[in-house]
C-alpha positions as CSV (number, residue, x, y, z in Angstrom):
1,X,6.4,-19.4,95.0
2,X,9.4,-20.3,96.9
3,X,12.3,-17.9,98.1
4,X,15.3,-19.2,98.7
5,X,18.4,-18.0,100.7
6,X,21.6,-18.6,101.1
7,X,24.2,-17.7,103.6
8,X,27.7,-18.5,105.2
9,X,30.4,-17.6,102.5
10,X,33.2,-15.6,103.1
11,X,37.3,-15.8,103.2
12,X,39.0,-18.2,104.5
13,X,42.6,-20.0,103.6
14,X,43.0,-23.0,102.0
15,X,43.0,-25.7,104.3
16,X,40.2,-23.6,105.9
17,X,36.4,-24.5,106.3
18,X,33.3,-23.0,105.9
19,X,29.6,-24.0,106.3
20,X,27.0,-22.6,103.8
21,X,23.1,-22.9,104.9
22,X,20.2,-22.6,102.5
23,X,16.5,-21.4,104.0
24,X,13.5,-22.3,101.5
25,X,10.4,-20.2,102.9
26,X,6.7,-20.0,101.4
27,X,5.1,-22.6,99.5
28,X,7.7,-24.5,101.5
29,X,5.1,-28.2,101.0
30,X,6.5,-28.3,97.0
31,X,10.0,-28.4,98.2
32,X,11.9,-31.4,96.8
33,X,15.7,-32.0,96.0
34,X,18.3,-29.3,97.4
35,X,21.4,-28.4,95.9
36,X,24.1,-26.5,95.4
37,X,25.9,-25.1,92.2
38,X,28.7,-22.5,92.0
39,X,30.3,-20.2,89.1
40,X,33.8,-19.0,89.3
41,X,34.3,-15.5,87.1
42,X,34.5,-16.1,83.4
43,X,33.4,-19.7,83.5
44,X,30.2,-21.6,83.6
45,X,28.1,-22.7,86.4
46,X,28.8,-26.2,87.7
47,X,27.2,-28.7,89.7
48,X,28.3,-28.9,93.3
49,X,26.3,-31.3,95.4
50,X,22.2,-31.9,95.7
51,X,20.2,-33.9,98.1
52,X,17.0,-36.2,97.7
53,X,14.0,-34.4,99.7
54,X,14.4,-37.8,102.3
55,X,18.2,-36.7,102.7
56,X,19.1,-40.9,101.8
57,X,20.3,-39.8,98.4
58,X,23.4,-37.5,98.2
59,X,25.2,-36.4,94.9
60,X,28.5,-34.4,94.6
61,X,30.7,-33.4,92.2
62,X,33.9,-35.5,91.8
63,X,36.2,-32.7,92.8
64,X,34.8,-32.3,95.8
65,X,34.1,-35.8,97.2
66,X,35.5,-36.3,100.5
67,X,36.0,-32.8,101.4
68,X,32.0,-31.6,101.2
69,X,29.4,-33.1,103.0
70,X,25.8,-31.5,102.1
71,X,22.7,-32.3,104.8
72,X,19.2,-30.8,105.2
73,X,16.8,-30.2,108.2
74,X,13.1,-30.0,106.8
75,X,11.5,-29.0,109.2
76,X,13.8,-25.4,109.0
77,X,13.4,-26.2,105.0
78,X,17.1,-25.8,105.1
79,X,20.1,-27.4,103.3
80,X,23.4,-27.3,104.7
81,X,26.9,-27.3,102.6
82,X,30.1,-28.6,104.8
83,X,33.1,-27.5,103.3
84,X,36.5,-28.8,104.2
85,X,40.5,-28.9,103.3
86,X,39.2,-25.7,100.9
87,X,41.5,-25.1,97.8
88,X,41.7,-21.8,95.7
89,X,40.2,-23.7,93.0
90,X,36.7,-23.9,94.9
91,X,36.8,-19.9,95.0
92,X,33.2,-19.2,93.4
93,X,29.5,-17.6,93.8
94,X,27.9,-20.6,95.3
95,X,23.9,-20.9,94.7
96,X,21.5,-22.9,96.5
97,X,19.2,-24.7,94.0
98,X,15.8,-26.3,95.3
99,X,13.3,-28.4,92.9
100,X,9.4,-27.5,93.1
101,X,8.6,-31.4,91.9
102,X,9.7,-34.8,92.1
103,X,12.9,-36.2,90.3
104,X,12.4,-39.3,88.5
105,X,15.9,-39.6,87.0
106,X,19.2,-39.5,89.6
107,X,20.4,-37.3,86.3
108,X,18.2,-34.6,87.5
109,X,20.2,-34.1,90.4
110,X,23.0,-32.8,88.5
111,X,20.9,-30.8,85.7
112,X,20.6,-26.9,86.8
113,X,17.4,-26.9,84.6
114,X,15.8,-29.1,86.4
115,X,15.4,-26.9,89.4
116,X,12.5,-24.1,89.9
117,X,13.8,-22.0,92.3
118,X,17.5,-20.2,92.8
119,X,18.9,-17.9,95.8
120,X,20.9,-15.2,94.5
121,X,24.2,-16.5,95.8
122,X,27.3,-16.1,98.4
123,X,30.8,-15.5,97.8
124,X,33.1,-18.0,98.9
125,X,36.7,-17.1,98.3
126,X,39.5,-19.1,99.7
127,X,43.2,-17.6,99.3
128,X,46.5,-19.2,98.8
């Protein structure tokens, strides 16, 4: 089993910044892609960004290109999520993702399903 946790979120202005980080601990040797998905109230949850376990590969959502940058350290089994230039739109729950096997597909990467394990989530809310 793998417990995942995420922290960082908060309040901040648009414009503003804010870095969320994402600690895997336990069976921490079937860690594999990272990532991050949010859900904004009465919508669904959406693919954010998501990182190969080597860190070469990087995947984001189009809406957020340019403005988040996501990293990982392994040996802290942590994933990072940069956010910058922050709009009210990206006001959400954000939730760290991590994959307990191999992707074959670069599909994967976006696919919630596809992951095994889920933190339970920080609030990032970003005023007007």
């Amino acid at each position: 089993q793998v417990h995942v946790v995420e922290s960082g979120g908060g309040l901040v202005q648009a414009g503003g910044s804010l870095r969320l980080s994402c600690a895997a601990s336990g069976r921490t040797f079937s860690v594999y892609a990272m990532g991050w998905f949010r859900q904004a109230p009465g919508k669904e949850r959406e693919f954010v960004a998501a990182i190969s376990w080597s860190g070469g590969n990087t995947y984001y959502l189009d809406s957020v290109k340019g403005r988040f940058t996501i990293s990982r350290d392994n040996a802290k089994n942590t994933v990072y999520l940069q956010m910058s230039s922050l709009k009210p739109e990206d006001t959400a729950a954000y939730y760290c993702a991590v994959a307990g096997t191999i992707f074959r597909s670069s599909s994967s990467y976006y696919m919630g399903d596809e992951y095994d394990y889920w933190g339970q989530g920080t609030q990032v809310t970003v005023s007007s």
